[in-house]
N, C-alpha and C positions, 0 to 999 in steps of 0.2 A: 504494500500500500504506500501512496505516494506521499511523504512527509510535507509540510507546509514550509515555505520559505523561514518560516519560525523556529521551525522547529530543525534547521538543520543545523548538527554543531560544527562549532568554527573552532578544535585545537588547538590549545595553546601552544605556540612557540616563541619563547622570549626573545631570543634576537630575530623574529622576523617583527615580534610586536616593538622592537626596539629601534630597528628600521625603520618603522613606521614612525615612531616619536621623533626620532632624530631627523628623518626627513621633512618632518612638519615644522620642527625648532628652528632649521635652517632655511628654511624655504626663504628667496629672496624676494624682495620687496612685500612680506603680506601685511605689514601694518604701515597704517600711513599716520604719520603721529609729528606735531609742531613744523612740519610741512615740508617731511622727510619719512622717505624708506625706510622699513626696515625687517630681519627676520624674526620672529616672537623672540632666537632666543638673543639677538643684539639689544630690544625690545628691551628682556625682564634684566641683562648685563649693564646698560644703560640707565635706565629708568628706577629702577624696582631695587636692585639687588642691596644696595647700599642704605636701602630705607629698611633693610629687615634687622629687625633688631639681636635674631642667634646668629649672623654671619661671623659673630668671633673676632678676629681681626685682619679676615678675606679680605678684599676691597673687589673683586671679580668671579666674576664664576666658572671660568677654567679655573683658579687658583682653589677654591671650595669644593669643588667637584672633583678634582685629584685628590684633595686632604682626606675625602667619602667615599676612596675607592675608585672613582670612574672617571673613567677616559672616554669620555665622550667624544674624542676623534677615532674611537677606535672602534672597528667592525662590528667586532665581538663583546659580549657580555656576560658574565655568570648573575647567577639567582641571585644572590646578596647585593651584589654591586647593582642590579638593574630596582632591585627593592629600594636601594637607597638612593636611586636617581628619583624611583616614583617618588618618594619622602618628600622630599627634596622638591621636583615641581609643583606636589598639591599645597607646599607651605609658600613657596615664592608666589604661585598662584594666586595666594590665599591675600598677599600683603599686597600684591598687583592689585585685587578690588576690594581693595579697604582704600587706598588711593588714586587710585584710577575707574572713571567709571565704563567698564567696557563698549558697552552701548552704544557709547557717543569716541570711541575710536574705530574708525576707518581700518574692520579686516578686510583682506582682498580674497582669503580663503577661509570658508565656514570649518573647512578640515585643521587650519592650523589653529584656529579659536577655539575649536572642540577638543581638541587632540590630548588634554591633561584633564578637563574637568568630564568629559563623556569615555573617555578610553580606561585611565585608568582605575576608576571603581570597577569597572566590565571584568580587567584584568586582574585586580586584586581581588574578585571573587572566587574567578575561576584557579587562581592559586591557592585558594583558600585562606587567602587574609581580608581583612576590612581594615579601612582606618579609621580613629576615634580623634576627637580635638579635648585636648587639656590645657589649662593652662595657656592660653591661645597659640597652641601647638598643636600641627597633626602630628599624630604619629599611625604608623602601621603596626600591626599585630596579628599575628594568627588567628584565626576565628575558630572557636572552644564554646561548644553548647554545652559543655559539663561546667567549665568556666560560668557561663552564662548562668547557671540552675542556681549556684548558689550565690552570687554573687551582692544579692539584697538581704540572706542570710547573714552575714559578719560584716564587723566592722569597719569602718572606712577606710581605715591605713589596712587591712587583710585584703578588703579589693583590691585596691590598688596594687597590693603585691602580685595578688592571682591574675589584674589583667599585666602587669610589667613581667612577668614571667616568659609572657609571647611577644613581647617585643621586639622585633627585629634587632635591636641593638641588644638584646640580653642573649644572644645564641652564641654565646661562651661559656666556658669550664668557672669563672669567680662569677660574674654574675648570677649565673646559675646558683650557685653555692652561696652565694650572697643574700636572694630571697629565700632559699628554700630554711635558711639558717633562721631568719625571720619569722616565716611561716610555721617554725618549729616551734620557736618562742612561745609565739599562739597557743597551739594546739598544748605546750606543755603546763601552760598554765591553769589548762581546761582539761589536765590528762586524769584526774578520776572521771569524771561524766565519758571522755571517750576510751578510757577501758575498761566501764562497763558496760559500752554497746557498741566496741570493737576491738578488741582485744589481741586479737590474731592480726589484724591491719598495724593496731599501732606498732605491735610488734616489729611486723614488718619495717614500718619507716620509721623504728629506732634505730634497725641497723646498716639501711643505709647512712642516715643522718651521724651514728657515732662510729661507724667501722671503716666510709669512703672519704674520710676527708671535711666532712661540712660542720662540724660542731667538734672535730679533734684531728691529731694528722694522722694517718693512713700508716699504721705500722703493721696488721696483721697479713697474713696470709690467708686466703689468695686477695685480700683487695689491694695489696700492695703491687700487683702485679698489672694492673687495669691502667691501661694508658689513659690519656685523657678523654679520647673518643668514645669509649666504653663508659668511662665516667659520667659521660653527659650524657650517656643511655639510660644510665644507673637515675642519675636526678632527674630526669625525666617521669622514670617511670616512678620516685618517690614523690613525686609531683600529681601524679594520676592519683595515685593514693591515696594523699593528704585530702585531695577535692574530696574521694569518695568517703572520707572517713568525716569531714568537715557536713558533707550529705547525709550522712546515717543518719544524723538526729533529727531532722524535718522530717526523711521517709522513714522513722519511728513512729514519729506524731502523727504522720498520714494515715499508718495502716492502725493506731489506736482508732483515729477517726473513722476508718472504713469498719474495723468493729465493734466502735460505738453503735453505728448503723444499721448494722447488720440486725446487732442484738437488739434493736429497735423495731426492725421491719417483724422480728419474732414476735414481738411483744413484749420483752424482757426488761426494753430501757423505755424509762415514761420520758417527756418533754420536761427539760430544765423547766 
């Protein structure tokens, strides 16, 4: 049966999607601005770059953009580095119309005006991130519907850990080790309530947390033997954990409520 033009997918390939951004940045003459030329990215290097207040002490954007990994003269790109290019346009972007009103500048291509704000969410879903604004910053982060579940459960500095956990800038061996050390904190302050309704879990991520390095250093055998790649497989998966074990207590409370109900529909429970 014949799929609808909707419904056909379009595969991801980052340096082809990267081609395409790069081709739209350069494109010459598409913005017409103070009664000159220009390509979006002379545009936001000109104009923009220098009104952003994280640029550090950059003054251009080949100079910022090599400091982030990326060679934006170059062909090629890997997953990180093209992560941190999207970063990177959706926040210059972002300072472009807080100052600029798009509107009323002269594109010459609806492809190079669309090319950051219609492409890259497209992109960053079908990788499986999303990006969030904090602090009038976007950032990217990997998108976690286990993340998401409990999220309204715990308290504010604990979000915020569990969403920084996926953030593109935390996909190293101390960072990593750095929330999950936090996140320990947590859970050890509340460790009677979670083991006694999970016991075998916490278990579990006490001995990553004290045997691989994140709350002591790493002397025994075999975690002594775990390169860092492994390690950050290891935190990871004490990261799945902690959400699941942070979880337990709400799907406690649920299924009391489902047999509160139950013993209700019996007859057995009267109306508060």
């Amino acid at each position: 049966m014949r799929s609808s033009i909707f419904e056909i997918e379009n595969r991801l390939d980052i340096n082809k999607e990267y081609k395409r951004m790069r081709d739209a940045l350069f494109k010459d003459y598409a913005i017409h601005y103070d009664y000159r030329d220009f390509s979006l990215y002379g545009f936001l290097d000109k104009y923009v770059f220098n009104l952003w207040n994280y640029r550090d002490t950059f003054t251009d954007i080949d100079e910022y953009l090599m400091h982030i990994g990326v060679d934006i003269y170059s062909d090629e790109i890997d997953e990180n580095s093209f992560l941190n290019l999207c970063e990177f346009l959706l926040n210059i972007m972002k300072v472009a119309n807080e100052h600029y009103n798009f509107n009323n500048i002269a594109f010459k291509s609806l492809a190079v005006k669309n090319i950051i704000g219609h492409n890259i969410p497209i992109i960053l879903e079908r990788m499986n991130y999303e990006y969030i604004e904090k602090g009038n910053i976007l950032y990217i982060r990997k998108r976690d519907a286990d993340i998401d579940s409990i999220i309204e459960t715990v308290p504010e500095n604990i979000a915020e850990l569990l969403l920084e956990y996926n953030d593109i800038r935390n996909n190293n061996l101390e960072s990593k080790k750095t929330i999950l050390k936090k996140i320990d904190l947590y859970i050890d302050k509340n460790k009677g309530k979670y083991k006694s309704i999970g016991k075998d879990l916490l278990d579990s991520i006490e001995t990553i947390v004290n045997k691989m390095g994140i709350n002591h250093e790493v002397n025994e055998n075999p975690y002594n033997q775990f390169n860092d790649s492994e390690l950050c497989i290891w935190y990871d998966k004490c990261f799945k954990m902690m959400i699941h074990l942070i979880r337990i207590e709400e799907i406690i409370e649920i299924k009391k409520e489902r047999n509160k109900l139950i013993k209700k529909s019996l007859g057995d429970v009267k109306d508060d």
